[in-house]
PDB file as gemmi writes it, atoms N, CA and C in Angstrom:
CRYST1    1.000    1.000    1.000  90.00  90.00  90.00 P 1                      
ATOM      1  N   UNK A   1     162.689 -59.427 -12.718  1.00  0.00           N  
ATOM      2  CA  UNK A   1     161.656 -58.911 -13.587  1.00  0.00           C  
ATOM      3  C   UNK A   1     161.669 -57.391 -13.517  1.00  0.00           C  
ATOM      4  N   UNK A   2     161.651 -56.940 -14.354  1.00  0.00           N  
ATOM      5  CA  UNK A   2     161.496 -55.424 -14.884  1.00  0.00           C  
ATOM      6  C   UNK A   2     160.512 -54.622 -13.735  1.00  0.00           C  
ATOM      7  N   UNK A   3     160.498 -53.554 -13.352  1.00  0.00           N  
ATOM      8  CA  UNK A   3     159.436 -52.857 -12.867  1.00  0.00           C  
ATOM      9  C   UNK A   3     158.630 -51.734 -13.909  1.00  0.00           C  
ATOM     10  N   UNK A   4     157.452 -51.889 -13.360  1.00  0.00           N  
ATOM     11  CA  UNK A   4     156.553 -51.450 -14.524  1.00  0.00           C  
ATOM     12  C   UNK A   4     157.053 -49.441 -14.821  1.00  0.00           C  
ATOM     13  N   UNK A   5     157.447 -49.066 -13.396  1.00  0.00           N  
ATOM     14  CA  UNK A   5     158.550 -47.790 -14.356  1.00  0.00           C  
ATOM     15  C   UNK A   5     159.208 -47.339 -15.165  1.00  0.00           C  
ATOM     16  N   UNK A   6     160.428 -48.501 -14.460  1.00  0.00           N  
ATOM     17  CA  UNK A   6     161.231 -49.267 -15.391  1.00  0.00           C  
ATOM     18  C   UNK A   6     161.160 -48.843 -16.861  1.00  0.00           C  
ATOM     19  N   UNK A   7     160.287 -49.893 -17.694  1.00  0.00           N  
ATOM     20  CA  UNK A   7     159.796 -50.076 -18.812  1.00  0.00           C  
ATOM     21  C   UNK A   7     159.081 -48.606 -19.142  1.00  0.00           C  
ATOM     22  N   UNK A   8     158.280 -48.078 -18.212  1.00  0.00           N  
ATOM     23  CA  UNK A   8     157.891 -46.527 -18.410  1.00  0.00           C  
ATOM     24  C   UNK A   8     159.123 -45.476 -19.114  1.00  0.00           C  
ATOM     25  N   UNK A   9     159.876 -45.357 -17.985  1.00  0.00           N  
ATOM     26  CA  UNK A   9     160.959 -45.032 -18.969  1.00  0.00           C  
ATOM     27  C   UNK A   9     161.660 -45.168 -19.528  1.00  0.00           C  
ATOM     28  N   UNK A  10     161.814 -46.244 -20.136  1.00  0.00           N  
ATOM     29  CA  UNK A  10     162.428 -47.013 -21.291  1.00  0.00           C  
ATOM     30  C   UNK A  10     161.708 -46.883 -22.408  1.00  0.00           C  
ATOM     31  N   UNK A  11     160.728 -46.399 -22.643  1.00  0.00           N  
ATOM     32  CA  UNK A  11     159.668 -46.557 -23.909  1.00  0.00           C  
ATOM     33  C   UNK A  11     159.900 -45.031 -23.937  1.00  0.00           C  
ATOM     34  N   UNK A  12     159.920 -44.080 -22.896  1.00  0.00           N  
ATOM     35  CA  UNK A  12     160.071 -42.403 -22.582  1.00  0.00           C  
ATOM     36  C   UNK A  12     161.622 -41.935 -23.563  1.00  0.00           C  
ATOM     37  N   UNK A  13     162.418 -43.085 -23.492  1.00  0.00           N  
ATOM     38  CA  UNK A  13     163.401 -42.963 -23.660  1.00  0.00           C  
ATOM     39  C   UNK A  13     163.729 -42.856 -25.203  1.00  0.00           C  
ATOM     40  N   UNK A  14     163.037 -43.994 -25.792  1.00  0.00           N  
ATOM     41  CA  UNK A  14     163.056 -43.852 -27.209  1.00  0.00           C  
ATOM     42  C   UNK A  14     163.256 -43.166 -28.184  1.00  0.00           C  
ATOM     43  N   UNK A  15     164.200 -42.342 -28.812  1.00  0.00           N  
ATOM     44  CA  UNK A  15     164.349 -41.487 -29.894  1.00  0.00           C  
ATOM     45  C   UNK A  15     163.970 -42.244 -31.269  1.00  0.00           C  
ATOM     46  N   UNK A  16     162.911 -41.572 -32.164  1.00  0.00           N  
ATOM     47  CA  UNK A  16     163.245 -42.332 -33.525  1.00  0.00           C  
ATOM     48  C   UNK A  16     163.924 -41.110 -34.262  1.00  0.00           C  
ATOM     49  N   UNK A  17     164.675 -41.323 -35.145  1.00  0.00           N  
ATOM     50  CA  UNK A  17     165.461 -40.622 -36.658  1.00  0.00           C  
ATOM     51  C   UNK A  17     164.652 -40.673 -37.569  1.00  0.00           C  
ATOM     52  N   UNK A  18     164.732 -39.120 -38.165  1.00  0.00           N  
ATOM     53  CA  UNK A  18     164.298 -39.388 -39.684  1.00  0.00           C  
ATOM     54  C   UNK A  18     163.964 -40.742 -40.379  1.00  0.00           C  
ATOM     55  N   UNK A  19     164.989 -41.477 -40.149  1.00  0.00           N  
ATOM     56  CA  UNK A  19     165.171 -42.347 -41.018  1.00  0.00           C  
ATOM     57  C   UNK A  19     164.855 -43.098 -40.760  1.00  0.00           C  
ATOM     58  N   UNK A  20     164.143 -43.446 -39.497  1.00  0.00           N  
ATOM     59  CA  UNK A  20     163.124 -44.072 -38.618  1.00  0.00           C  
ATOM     60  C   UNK A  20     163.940 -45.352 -37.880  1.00  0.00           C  
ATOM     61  N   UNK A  21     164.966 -44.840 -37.525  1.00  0.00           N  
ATOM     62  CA  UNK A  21     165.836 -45.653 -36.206  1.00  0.00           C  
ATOM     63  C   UNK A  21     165.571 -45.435 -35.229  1.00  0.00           C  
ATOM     64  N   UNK A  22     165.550 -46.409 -34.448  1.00  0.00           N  
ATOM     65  CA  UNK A  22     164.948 -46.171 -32.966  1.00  0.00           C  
ATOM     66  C   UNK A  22     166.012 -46.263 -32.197  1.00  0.00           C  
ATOM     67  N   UNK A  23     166.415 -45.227 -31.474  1.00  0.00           N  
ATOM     68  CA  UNK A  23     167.858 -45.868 -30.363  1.00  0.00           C  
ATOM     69  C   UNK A  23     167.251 -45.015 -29.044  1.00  0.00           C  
ATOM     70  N   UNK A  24     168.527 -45.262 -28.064  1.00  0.00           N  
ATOM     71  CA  UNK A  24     168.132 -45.221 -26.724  1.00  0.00           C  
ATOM     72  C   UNK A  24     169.395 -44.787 -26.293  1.00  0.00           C  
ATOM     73  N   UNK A  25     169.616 -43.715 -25.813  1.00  0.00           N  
ATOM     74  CA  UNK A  25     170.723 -43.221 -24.884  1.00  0.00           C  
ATOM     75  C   UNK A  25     170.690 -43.340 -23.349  1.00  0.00           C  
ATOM     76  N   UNK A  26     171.708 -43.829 -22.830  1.00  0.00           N  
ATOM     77  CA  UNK A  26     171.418 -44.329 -21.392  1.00  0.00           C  
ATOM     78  C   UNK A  26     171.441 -43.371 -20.506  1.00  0.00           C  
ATOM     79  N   UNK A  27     171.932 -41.901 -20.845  1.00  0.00           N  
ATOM     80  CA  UNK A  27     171.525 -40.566 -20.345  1.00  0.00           C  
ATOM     81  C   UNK A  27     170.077 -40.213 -20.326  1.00  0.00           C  
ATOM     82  N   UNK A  28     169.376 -40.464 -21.428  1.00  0.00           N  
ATOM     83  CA  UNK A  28     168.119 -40.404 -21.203  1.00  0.00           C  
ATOM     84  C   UNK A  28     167.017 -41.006 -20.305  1.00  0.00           C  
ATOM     85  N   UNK A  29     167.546 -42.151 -20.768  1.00  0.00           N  
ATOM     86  CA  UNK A  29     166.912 -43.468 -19.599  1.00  0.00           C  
ATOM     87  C   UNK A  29     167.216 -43.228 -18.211  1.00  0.00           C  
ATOM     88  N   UNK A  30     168.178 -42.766 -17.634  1.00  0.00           N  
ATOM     89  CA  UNK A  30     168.553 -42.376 -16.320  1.00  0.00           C  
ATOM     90  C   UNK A  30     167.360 -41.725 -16.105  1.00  0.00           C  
ATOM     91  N   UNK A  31     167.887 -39.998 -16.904  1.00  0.00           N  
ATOM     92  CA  UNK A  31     166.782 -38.716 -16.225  1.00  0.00           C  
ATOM     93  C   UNK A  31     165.694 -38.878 -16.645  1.00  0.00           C  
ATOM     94  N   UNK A  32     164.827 -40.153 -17.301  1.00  0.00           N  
ATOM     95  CA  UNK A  32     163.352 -40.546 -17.203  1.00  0.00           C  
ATOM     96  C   UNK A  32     163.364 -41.371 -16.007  1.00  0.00           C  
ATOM     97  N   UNK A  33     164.413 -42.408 -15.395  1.00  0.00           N  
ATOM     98  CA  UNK A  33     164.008 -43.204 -14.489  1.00  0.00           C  
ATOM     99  C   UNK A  33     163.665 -42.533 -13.315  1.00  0.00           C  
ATOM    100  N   UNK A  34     165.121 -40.795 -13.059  1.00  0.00           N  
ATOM    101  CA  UNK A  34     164.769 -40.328 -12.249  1.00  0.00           C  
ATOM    102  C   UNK A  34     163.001 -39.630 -11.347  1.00  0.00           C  
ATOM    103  N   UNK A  35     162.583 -39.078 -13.179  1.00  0.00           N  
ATOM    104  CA  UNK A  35     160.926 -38.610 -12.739  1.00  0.00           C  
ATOM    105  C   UNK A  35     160.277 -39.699 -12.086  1.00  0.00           C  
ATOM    106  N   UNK A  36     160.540 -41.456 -11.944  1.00  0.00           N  
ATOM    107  CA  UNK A  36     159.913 -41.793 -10.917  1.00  0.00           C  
ATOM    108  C   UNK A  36     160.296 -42.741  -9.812  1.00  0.00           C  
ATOM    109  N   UNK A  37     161.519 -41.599  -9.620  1.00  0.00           N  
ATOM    110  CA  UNK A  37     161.776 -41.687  -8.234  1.00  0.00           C  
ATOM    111  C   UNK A  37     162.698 -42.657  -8.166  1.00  0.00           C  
ATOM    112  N   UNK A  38     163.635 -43.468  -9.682  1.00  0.00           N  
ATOM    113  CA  UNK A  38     164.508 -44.649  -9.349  1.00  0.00           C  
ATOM    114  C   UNK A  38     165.438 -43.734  -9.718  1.00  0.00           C  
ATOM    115  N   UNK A  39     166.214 -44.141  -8.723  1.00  0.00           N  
ATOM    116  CA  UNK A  39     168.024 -43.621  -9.009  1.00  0.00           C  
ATOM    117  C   UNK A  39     168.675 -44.622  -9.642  1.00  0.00           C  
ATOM    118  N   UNK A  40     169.015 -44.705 -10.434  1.00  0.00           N  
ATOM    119  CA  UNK A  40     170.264 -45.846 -11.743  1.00  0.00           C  
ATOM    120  C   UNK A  40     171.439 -44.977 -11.281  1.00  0.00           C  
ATOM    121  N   UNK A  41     172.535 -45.546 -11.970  1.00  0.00           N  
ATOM    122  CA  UNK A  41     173.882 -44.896 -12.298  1.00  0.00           C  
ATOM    123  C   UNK A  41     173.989 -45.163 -13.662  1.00  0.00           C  
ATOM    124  N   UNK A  42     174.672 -44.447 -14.331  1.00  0.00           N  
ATOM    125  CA  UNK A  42     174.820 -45.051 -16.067  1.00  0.00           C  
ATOM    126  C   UNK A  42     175.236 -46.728 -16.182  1.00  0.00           C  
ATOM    127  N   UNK A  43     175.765 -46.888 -15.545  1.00  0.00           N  
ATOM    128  CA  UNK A  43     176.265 -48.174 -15.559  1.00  0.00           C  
ATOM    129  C   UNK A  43     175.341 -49.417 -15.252  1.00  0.00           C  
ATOM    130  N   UNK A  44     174.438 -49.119 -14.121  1.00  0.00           N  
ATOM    131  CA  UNK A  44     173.143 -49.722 -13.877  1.00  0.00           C  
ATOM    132  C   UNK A  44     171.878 -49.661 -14.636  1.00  0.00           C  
ATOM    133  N   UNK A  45     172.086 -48.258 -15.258  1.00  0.00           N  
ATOM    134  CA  UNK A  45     170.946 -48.551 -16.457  1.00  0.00           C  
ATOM    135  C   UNK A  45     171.476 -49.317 -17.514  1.00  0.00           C  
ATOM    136  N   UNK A  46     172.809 -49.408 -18.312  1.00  0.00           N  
ATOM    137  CA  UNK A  46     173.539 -49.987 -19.267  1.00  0.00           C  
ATOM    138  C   UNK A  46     173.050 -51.562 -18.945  1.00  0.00           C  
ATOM    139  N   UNK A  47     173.382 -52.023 -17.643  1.00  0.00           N  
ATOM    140  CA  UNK A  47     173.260 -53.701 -17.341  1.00  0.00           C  
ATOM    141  C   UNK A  47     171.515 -53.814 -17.528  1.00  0.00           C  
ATOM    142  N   UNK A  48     170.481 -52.866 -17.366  1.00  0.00           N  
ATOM    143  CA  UNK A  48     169.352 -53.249 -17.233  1.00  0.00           C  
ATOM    144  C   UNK A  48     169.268 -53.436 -18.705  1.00  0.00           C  
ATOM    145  N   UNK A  49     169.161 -52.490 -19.141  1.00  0.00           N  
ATOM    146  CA  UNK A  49     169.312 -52.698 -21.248  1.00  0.00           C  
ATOM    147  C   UNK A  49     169.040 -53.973 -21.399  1.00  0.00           C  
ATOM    148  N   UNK A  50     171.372 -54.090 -21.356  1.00  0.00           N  
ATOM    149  CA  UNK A  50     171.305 -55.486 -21.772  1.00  0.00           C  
ATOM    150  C   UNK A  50     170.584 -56.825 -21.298  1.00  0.00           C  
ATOM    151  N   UNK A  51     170.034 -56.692 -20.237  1.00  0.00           N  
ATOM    152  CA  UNK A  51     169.399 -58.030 -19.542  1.00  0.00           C  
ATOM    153  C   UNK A  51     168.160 -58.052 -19.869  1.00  0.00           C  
ATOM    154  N   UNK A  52     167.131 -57.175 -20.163  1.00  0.00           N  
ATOM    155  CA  UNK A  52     165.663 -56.830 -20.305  1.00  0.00           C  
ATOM    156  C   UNK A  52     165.149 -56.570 -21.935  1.00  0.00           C  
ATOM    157  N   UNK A  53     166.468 -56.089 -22.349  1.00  0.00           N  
ATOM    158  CA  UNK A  53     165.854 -55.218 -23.757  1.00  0.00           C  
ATOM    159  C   UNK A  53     166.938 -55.829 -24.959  1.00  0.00           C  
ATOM    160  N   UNK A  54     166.762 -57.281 -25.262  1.00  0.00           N  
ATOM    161  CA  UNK A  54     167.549 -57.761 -26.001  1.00  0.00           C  
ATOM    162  C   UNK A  54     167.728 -57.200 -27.478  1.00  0.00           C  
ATOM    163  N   UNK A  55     166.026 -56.733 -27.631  1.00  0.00           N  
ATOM    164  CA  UNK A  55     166.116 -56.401 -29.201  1.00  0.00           C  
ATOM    165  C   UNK A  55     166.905 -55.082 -29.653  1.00  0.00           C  
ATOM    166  N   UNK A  56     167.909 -54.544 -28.538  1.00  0.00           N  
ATOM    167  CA  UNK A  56     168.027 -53.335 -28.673  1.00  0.00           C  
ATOM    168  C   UNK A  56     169.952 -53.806 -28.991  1.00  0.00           C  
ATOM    169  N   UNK A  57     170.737 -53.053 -29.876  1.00  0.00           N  
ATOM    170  CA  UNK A  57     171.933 -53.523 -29.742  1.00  0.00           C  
ATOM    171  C   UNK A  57     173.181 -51.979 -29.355  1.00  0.00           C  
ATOM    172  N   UNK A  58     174.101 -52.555 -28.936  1.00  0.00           N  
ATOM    173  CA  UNK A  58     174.873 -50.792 -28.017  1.00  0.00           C  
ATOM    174  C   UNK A  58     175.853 -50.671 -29.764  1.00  0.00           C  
ATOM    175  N   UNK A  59     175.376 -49.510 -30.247  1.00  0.00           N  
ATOM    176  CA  UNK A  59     175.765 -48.970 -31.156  1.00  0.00           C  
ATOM    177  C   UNK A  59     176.514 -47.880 -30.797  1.00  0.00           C  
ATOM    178  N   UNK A  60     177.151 -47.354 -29.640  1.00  0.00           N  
ATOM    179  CA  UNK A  60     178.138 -46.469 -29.211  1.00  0.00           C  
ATOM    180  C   UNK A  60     179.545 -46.439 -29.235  1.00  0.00           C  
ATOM    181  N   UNK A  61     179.613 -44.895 -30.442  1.00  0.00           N  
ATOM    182  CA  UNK A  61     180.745 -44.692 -30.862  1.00  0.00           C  
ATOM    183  C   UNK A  61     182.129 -44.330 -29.688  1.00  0.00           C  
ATOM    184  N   UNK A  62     181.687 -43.956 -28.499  1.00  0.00           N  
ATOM    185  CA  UNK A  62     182.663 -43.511 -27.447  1.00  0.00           C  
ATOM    186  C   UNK A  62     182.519 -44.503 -26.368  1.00  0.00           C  
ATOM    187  N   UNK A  63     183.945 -44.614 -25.455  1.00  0.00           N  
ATOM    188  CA  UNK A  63     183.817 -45.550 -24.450  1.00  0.00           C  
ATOM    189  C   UNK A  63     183.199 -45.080 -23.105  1.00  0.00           C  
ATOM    190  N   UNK A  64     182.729 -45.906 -22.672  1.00  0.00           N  
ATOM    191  CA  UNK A  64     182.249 -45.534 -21.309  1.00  0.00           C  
ATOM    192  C   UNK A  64     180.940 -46.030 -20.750  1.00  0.00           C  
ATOM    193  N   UNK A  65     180.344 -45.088 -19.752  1.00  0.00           N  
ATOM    194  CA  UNK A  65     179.131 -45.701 -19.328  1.00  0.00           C  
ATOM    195  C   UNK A  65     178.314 -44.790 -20.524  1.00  0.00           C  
ATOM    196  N   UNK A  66     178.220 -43.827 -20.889  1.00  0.00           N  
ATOM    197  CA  UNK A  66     177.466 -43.047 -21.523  1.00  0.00           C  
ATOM    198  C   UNK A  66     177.553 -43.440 -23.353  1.00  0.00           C  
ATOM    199  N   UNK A  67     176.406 -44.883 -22.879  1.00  0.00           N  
ATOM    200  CA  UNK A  67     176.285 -45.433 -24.397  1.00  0.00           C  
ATOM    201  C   UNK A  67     174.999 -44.878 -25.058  1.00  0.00           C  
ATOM    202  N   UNK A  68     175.008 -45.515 -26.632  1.00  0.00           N  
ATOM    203  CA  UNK A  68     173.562 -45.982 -27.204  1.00  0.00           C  
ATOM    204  C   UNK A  68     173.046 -47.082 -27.844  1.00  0.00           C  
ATOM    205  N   UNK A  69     172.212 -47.460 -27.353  1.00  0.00           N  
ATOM    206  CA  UNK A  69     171.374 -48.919 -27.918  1.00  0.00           C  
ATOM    207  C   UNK A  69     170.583 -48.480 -29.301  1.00  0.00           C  
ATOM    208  N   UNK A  70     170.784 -49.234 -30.293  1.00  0.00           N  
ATOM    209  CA  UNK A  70     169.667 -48.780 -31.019  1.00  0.00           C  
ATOM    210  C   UNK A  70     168.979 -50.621 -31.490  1.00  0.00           C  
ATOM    211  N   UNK A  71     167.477 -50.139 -31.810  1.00  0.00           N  
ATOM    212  CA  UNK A  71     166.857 -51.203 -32.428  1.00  0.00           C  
ATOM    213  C   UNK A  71     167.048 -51.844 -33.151  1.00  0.00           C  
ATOM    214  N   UNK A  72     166.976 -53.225 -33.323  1.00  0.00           N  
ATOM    215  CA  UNK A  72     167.584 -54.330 -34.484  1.00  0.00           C  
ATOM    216  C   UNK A  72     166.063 -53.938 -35.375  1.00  0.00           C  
ATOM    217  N   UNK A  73     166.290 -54.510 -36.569  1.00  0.00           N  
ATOM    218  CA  UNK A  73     165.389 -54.402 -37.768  1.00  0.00           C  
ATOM    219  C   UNK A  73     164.990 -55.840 -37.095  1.00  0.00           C  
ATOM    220  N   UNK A  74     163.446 -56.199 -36.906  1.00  0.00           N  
ATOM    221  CA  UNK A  74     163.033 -57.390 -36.717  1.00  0.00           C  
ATOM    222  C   UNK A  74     163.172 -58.076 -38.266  1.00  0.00           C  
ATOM    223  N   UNK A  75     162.888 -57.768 -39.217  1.00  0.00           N  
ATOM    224  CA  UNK A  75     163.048 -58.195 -40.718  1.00  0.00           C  
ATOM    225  C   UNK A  75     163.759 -59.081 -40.717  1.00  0.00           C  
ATOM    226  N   UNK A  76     165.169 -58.622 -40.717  1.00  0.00           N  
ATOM    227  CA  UNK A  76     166.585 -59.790 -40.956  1.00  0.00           C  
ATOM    228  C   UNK A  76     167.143 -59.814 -39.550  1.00  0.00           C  
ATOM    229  N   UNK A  77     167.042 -59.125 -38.664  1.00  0.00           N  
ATOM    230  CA  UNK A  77     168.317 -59.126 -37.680  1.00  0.00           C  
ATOM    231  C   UNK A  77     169.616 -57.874 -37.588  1.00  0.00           C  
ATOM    232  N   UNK A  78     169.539 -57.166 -38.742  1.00  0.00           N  
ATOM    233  CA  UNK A  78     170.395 -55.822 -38.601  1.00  0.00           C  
ATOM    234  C   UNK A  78     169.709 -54.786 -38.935  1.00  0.00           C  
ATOM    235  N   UNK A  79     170.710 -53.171 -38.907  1.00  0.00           N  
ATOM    236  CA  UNK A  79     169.939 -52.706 -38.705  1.00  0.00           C  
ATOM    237  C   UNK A  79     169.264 -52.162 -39.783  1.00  0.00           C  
TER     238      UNK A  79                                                      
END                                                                             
């Protein structure tokens, strides 16, 4: 189960676009987890994503640990 930080900075993390996309860079999510006090590695925040934050899908154009999730359209299922 998630810790209620956790989820703190995961919501901290949130970028919306103009165009009102919501995504999530796992660089971000790190240096919010860091302000309280959890150390991740990119790679450990990446696995929390996927296990906790289904509605979110990795829309990252480069390989590595340094992805981005962005929000599914609840509507249909894309984005």
């Amino acid at each position: 189960m998630a810790r209620y930080d956790d989820i703190a900075a995961y919501r901290e993390s949130i970028r919306i676009s103009s165009q009102g996309r919501r995504t999530v860079a796992t660089v971000d999510f790190v240096q919010n987890l860091a302000k309280f006090n959890h150390h991740f590695t990119l790679r450990q925040a990446n696995e929390w994503i996927e296990i906790y934050q289904c509605s979110f899908k990795d829309v990252s154009t480069e390989a590595g640990d340094r992805r981005t999730f962005q929000l599914l359209n609840p509507n249909n299922g894309e984005f």
